[in-house]
MARZAZA-323837 format. One record per residue (C-alpha): residue number from 1; x, y, z. Coordinates in steps of 0.5 Angstrom, whole numbers. Example, Ala and Ser with C-alpha at 12.3 -4.5 7.8 and 13.67 -1.06 7.14 Angstrom:
# residues 2
ATOM:i:c1:c2:c3
ATOM:1:25:-9:16
ATOM:2:27:-2:14
This chain:
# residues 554
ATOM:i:c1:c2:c3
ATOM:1:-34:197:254
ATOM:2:-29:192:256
ATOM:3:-30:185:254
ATOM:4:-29:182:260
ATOM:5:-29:173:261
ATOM:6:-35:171:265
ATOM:7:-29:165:267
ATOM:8:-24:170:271
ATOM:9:-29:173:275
ATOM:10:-29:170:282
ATOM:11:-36:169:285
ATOM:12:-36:169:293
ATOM:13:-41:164:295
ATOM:14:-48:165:298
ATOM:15:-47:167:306
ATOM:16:-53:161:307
ATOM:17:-49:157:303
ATOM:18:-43:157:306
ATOM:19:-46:155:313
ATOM:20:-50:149:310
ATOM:21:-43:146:308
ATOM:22:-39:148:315
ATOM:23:-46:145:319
ATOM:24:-46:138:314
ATOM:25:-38:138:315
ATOM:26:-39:138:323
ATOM:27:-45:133:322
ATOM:28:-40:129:319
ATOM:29:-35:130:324
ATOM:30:-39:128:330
ATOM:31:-42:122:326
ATOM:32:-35:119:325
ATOM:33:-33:121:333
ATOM:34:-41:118:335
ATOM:35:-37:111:331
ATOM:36:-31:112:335
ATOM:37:-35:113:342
ATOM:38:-39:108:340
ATOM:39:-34:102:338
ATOM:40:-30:103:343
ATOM:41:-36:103:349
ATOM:42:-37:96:345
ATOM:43:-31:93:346
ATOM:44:-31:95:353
ATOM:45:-37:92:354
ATOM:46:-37:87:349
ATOM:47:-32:80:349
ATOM:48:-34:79:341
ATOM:49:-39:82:336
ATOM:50:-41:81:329
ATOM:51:-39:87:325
ATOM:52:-45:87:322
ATOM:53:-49:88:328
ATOM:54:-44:95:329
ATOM:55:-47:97:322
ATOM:56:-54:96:323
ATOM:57:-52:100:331
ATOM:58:-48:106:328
ATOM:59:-53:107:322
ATOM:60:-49:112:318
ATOM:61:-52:114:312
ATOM:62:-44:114:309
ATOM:63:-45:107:309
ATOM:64:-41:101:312
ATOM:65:-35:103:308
ATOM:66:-34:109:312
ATOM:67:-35:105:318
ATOM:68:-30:102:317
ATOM:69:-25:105:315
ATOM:70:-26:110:321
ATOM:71:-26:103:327
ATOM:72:-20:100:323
ATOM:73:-15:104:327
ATOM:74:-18:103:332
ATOM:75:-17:95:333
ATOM:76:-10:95:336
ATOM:77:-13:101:341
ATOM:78:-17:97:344
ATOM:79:-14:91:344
ATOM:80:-19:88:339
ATOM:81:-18:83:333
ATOM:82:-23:82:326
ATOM:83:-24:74:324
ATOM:84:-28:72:319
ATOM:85:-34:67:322
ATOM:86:-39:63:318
ATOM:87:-40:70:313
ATOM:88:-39:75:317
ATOM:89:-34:79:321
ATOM:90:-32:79:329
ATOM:91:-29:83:333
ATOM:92:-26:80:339
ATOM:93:-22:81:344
ATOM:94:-14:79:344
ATOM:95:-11:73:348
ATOM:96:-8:76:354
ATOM:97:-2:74:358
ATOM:98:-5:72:366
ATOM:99:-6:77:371
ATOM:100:-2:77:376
ATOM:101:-4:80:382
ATOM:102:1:85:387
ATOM:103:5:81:393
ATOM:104:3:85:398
ATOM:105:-2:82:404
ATOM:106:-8:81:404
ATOM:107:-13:85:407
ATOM:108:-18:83:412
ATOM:109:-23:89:412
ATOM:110:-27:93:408
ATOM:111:-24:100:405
ATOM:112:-26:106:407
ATOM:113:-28:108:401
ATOM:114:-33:102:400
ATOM:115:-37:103:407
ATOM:116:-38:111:406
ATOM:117:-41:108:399
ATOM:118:-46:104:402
ATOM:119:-47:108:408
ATOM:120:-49:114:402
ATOM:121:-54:109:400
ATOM:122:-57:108:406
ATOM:123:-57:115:407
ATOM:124:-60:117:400
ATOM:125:-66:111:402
ATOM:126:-68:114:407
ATOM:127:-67:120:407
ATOM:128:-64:120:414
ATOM:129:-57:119:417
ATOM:130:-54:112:416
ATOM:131:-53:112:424
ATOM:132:-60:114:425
ATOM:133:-62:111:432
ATOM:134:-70:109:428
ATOM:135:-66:107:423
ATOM:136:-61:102:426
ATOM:137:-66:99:430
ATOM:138:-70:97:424
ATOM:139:-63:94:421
ATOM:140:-63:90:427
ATOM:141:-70:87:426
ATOM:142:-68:85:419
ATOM:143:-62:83:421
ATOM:144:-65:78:426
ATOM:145:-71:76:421
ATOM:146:-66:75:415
ATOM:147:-61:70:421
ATOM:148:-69:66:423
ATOM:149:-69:63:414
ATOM:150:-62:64:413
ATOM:151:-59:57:417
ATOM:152:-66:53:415
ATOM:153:-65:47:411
ATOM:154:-70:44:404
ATOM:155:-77:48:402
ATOM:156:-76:53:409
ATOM:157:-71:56:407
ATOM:158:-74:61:402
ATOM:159:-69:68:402
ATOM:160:-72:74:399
ATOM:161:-70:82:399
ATOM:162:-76:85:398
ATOM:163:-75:91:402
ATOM:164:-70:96:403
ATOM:165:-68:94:411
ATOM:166:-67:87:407
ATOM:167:-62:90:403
ATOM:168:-59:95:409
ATOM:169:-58:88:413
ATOM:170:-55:85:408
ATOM:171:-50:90:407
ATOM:172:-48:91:415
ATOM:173:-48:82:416
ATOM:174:-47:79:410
ATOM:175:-43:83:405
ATOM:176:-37:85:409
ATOM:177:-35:76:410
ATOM:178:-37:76:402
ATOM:179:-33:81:401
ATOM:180:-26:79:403
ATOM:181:-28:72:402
ATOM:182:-29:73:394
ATOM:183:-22:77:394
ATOM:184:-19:72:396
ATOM:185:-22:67:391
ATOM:186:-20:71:385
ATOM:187:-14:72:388
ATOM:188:-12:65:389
ATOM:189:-15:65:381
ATOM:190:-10:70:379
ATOM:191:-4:66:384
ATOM:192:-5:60:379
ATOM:193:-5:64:372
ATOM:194:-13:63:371
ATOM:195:-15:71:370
ATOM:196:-12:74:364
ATOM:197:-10:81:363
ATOM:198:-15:83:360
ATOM:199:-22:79:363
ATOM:200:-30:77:362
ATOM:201:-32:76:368
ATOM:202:-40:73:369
ATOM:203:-43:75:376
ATOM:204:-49:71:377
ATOM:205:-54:73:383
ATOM:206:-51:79:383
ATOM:207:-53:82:390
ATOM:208:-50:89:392
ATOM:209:-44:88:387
ATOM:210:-39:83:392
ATOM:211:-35:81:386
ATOM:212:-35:87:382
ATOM:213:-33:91:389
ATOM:214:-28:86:390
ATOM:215:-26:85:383
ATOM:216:-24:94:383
ATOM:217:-20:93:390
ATOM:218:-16:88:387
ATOM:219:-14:91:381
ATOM:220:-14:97:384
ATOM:221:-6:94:385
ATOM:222:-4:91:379
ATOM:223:-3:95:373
ATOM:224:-4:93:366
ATOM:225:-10:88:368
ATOM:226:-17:90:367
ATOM:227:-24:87:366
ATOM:228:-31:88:365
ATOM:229:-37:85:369
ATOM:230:-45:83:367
ATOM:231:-48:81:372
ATOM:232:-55:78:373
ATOM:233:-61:79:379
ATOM:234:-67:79:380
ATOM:235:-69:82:386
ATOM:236:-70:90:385
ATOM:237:-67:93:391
ATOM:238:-61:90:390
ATOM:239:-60:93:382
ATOM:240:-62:99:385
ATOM:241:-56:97:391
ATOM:242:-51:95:385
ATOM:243:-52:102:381
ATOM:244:-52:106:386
ATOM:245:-45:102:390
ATOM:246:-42:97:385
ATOM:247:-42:102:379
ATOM:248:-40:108:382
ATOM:249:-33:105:385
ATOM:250:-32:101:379
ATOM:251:-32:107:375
ATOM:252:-28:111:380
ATOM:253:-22:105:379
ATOM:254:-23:106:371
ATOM:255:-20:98:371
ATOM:256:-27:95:371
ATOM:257:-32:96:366
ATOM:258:-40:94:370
ATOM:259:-45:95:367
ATOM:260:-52:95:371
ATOM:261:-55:88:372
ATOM:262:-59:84:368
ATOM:263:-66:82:371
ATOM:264:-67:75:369
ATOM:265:-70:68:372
ATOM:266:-63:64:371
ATOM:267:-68:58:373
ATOM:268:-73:59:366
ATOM:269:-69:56:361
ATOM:270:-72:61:357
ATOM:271:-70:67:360
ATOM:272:-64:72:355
ATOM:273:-58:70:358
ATOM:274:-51:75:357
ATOM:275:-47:72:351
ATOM:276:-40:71:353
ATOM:277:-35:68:353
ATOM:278:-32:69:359
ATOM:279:-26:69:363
ATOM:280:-30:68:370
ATOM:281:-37:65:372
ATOM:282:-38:67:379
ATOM:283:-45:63:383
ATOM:284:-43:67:389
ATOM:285:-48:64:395
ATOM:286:-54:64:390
ATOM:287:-54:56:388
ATOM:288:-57:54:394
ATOM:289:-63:58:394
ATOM:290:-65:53:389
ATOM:291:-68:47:392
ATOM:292:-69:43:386
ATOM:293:-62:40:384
ATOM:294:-65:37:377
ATOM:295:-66:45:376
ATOM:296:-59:47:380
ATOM:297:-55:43:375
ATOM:298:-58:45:369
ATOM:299:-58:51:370
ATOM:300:-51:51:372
ATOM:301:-49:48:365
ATOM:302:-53:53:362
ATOM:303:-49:58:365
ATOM:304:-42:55:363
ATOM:305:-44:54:355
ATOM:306:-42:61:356
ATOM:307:-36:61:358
ATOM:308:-29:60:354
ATOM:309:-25:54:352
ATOM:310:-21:56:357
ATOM:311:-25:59:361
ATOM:312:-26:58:370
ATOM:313:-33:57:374
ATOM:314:-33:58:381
ATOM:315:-38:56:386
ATOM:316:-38:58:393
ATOM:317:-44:56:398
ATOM:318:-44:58:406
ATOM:319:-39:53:410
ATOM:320:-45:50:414
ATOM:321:-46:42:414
ATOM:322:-51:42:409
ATOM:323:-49:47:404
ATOM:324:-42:45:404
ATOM:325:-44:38:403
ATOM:326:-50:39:397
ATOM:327:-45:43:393
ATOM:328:-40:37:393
ATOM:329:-46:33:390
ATOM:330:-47:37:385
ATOM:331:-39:39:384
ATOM:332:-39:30:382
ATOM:333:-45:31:377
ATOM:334:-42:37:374
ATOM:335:-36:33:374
ATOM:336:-40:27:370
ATOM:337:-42:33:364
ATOM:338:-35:35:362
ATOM:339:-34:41:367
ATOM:340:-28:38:370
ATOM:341:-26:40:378
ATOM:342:-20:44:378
ATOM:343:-20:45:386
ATOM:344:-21:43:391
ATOM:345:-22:36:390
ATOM:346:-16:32:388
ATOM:347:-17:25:385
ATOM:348:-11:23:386
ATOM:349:-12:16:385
ATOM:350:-16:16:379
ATOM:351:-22:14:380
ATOM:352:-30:17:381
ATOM:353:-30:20:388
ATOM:354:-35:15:393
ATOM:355:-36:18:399
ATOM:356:-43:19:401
ATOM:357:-42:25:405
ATOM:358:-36:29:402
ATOM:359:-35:35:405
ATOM:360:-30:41:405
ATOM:361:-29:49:407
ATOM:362:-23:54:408
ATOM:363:-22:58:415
ATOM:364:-19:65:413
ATOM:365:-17:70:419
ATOM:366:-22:73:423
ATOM:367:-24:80:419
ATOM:368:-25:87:422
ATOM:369:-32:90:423
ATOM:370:-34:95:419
ATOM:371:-37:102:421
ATOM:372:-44:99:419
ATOM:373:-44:93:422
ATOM:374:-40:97:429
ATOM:375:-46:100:429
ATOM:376:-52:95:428
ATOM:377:-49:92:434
ATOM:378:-48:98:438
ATOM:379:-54:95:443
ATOM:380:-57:89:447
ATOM:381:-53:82:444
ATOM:382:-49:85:440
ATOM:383:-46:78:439
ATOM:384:-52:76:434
ATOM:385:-50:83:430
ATOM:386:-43:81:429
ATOM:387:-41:77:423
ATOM:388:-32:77:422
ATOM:389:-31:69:422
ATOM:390:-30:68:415
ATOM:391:-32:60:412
ATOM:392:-34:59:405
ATOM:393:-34:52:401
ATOM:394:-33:53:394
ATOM:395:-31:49:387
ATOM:396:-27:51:382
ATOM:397:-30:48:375
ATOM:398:-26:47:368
ATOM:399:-28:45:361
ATOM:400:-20:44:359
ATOM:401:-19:38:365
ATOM:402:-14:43:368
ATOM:403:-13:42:375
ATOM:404:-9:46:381
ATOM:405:-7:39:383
ATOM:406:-4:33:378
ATOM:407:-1:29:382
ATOM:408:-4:21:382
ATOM:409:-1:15:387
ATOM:410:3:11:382
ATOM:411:1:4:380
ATOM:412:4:0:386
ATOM:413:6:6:390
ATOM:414:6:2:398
ATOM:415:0:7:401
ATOM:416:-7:4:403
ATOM:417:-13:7:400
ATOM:418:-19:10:405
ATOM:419:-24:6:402
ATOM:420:-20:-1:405
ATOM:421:-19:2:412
ATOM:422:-24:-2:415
ATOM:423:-19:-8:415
ATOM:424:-13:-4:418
ATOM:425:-17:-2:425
ATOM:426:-13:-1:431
ATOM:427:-7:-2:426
ATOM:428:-2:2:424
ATOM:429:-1:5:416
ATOM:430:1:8:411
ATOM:431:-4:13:406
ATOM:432:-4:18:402
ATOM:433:-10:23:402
ATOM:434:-11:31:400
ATOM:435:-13:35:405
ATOM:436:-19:39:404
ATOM:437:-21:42:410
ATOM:438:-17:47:416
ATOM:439:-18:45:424
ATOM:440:-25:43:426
ATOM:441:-22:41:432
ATOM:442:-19:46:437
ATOM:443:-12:46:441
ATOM:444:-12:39:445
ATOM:445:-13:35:438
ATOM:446:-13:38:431
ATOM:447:-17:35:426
ATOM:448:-18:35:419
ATOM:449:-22:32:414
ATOM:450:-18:28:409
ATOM:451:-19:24:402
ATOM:452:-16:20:397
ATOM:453:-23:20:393
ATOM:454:-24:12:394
ATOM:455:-29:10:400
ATOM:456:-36:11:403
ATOM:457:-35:13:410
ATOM:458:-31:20:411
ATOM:459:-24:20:414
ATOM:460:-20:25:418
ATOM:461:-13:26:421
ATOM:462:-13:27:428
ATOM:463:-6:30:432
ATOM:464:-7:31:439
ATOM:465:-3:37:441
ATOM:466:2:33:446
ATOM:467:4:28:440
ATOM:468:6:34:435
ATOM:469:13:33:433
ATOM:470:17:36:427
ATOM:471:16:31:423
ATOM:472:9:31:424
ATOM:473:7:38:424
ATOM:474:6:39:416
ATOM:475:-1:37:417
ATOM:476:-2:44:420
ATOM:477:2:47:416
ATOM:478:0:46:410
ATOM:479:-4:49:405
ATOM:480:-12:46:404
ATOM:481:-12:42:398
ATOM:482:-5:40:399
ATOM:483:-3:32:398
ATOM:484:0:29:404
ATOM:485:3:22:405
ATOM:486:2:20:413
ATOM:487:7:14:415
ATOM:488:5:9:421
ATOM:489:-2:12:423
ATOM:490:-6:9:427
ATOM:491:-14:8:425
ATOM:492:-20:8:429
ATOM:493:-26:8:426
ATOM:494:-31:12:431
ATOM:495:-38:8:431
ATOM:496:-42:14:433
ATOM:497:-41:18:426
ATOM:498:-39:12:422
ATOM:499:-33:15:421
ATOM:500:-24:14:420
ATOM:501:-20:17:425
ATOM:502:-13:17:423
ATOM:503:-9:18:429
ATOM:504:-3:21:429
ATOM:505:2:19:434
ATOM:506:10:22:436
ATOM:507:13:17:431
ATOM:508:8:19:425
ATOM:509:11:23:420
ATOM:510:7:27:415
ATOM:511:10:28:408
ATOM:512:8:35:403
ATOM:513:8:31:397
ATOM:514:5:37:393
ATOM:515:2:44:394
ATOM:516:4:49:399
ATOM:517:6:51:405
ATOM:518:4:58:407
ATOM:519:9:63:411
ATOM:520:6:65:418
ATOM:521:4:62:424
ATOM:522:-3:57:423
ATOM:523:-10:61:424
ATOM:524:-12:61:431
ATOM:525:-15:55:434
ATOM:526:-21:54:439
ATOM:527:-18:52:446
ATOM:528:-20:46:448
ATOM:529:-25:44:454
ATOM:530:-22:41:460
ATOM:531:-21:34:460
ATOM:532:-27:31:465
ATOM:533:-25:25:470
ATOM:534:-30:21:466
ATOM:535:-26:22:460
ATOM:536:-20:21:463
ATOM:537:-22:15:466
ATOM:538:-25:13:458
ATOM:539:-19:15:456
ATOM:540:-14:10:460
ATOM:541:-19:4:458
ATOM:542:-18:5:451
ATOM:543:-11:5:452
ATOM:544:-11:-1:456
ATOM:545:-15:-5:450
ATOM:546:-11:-3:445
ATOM:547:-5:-5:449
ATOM:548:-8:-11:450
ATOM:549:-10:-12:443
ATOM:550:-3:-12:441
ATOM:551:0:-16:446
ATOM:552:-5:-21:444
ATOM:553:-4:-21:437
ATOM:554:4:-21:438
């Protein structure tokens, strides 16, 4: 018999044995693929977060030793970077260079892909064609129910979408003017370097998704920039919109991370709010719809609490007269808590703006139909389904005192202020103002609202179109926004609307001091009506007594 060691004889594992191993090794395995998913989906959707909050999220049974050892490498994938804060660990986002956005036209019509979303939708909630007859009329009759509240002022004008033909009439009338409206927004945000490539963006009063929608076609064109939305609303139909439409195309682009609303009250101050901080906060068109201004401001400045340092707020309300001038009050109170106005108001002389009724709003070319709308309008009055003419008022706010415009008057600089025109009737002079508003005249006179921040009573620059000269003209060129000194014009003050009118004349000239000149013809403008002999006639009067006036005076 041999003597044989135990030690040298190989024992093959149980069968049952094996197959418990290779399943805990595979366990192990897509825990740790479960924590790389995982950490990478919270940098994606996360602008920060403690590292403890991870480990209670990954509960892994390794500990959080493992854990970290498994994100670690991960940090400069995703962009991110570990700071220690008050005892614990975060992991942020890098600071990023900004984006700047592709120099290409900008485009004045919904893309195609977008209109065959919301066509899917209306489809899906009806369980009908989009285009079906039954169904565009019952668009129509919301279309025209929705116009009846949306242009009433004060506690009449209560706005709901509580219904899917709410939600389909606001997608054919509305959307398509918001759309193009907030692309131009960012865009001119990127323009001026406020976007990082990498962006938190806050869209409060979602709807449909305007801004996510607008955020993904703009980045569609500009590689390497990025961003991730949360959006806040309340109504459920427009959640419902915003999953189906906004999330979708979102994804598709792979550039914009969005995430289903959050149905909160932004009014109750109570109410869970998304943390932040963000790179952009957008109020689009939701502001108005609260009526107490107390309760509009607050909750304007809860919202900016989560914003960055060096973080944008942007406010647009409907250009109408009462809107436009409610958002320019409460602009000046945000301004007096430490939200700074970055445009469009310029204080170039430095001091708090005084007007009593300060208003403004930009003009953009005139958009293109889009099928749904073409459709809707496919009837009797048409006129009242088609909505292309997009005005928008809008602020820009910072907490770091940047502002689009730097320039202030110097101190002894030969320019009167607005607010001492009173004493230059019928005289001509010398002033410096910004100008905040497009042509709000038509082809026989252009108008423009104008301000220097000093004075109660609005001032507007009028050029007759037979006074336009060379020297001139950069009044209708330049951008809105832009500084401009006007030399040896002309001040009348027209009693009816307690208002100035700067007349320009042939030897008026205007001078761009800083902001822009944009290449291309000025927007179209309204023809102007045929002079009456009654006006004629009033016309030479006026002439007369102004010559008289200066006859006498010499």
């Amino acid at each position: 018999m041999l003597n044989v060691r135990k030690e040298h004889i190989h024992q093959t594992p149980p069968v049952g044995f094996i197959i418990t191993a290779l399943r805990l090794v595979q366990e192990d395995q897509m825990r740790d693929e479960t924590i790389r998913k995982k950490f990478i989906r919270w940098t994606e959707e996360r602008t920060q977060f403690a590292l403890s909050s991870f480990f209670a999220e990954a509960d892994d049974p390794r500990g959080h030793q493992h854990i970290l050892n498994e994100i670690l490498p991960l940090l400069s994938e995703c962009g991110c970077e570990m700071v220690k804060r008050e005892g614990d660990l975060i992991i942020r986002w890098k600071e990023q260079s900004p984006c700047i956005p592709a120099d290409i036209p900008e485009i004045r019509k919904v893309e195609s892909p977008i209109q065959t979303a919301i066509e899917s939708f209306i489809t899906a909630k009806t369980g009908k064609p989009w285009s079906d007859p039954a169904t565009l009329e019952r668009i129509r009759e919301a279309v025209v129910a929705q116009k009846d509240t949306y242009w009433k002022e004060g506690d009449e004008r209560i706005i709901r979408y509580t219904s899917g033909y709410s939600i389909f009439a606001y997608l054919a009338y509305h959307f398509p003017v918001y759309y193009i409206q907030m692309r131009h927004l960012i865009r001119e945000l990127m323009n001026d370097g406020l976007l990082p490539q990498r962006m938190a963006v806050l869209d409060v009063g979602s709807g449909p998704g305007t801004v996510t929608l607008a955020l993904a076609s703009l980045l569609n064109d500009i590689p390497g920039c990025r961003a991730t939305v949360h959006s806040i609303e309340q109504a459920g139909e427009f959640i419902e919109a915003y999953r189906q439409i906004a999330v979708p195309f979102a994804e598709k682009g792979r550039r914009v991370t969005a995430l289903p609303p959050l149905a909160t009250d932004i009014t109750d101050p109570k109410s869970p709010l998304h943390e932040g901080p963000y790179d952009l906060i957008v109020c689009a068109n939701v502001l108005n719809e609260i009526h107490d201004i107390t309760i509009r401001e607050e909750t304007v400045m809860r919202l900016a609490s989560r914003l960055r340092e060096n973080g944008t707020l942007l406010i647009c309300e409907p250009a109408d007269l009462a809107n436009a001038t409610t958002l320019r009050d409460l602009s000046r109170r945000l301004k007096k808590r430490g939200l700074s106005i970055y445009a469009p108001c310029n204080d170039i002389r430095g001091v708090p703006c005084m007007v009593e009724r300060c208003w403004s709003f930009i003009t953009l070319p005139e958009m293109a139909p889009t099928r749904l709308m073409n459709a809707v309008a496919a009837g009797d009055e048409s006129f009242r389904f088609y909505n292309t003419d997009i005005k928008t008022a809008f602020a820009i706010h910072r907490k770091d005192g940047k502002k689009r415009v730097s320039y202030r008057v110097p101190p002894g600089t030969k320019a009167e202020r607005i607010s001492r025109l009173s004493r230059h009737e019928e005289k001509k002079i010398n002033i410096i103002a910004s100008k905040i508003s497009e042509n709000i005249g038509d082809s026989g006179t252009f108008l423009y609202r104008i301000c220097d921040g000093t004075g109660k009573r609005e001032a507007y620059a009028a050029l007759p179109a037979y006074h336009i000269t060379e020297e001139n003209a950069i009044l209708r060129q330049a951008a809105y926004g832009s500084v401009l000194r006007f030399n040896r014009v002309l001040v009348r003050h027209h009693k009816k609307y307690d208002a100035y009118h700067l007349l320009l004349t042939k030897e008026s000239t205007v001078e761009l001091i800083e902001g822009e000149l944009p290449e291309g013809e000025p927007a179209p403008v309204r023809e102007a009506r045929r002079e009456t002999k009654k006006a004629v006639k009033r016309r030479r009067e006026e002439s007369t007594k102004a010559k008289g006036k200066k006859t006498s005076r010499r």
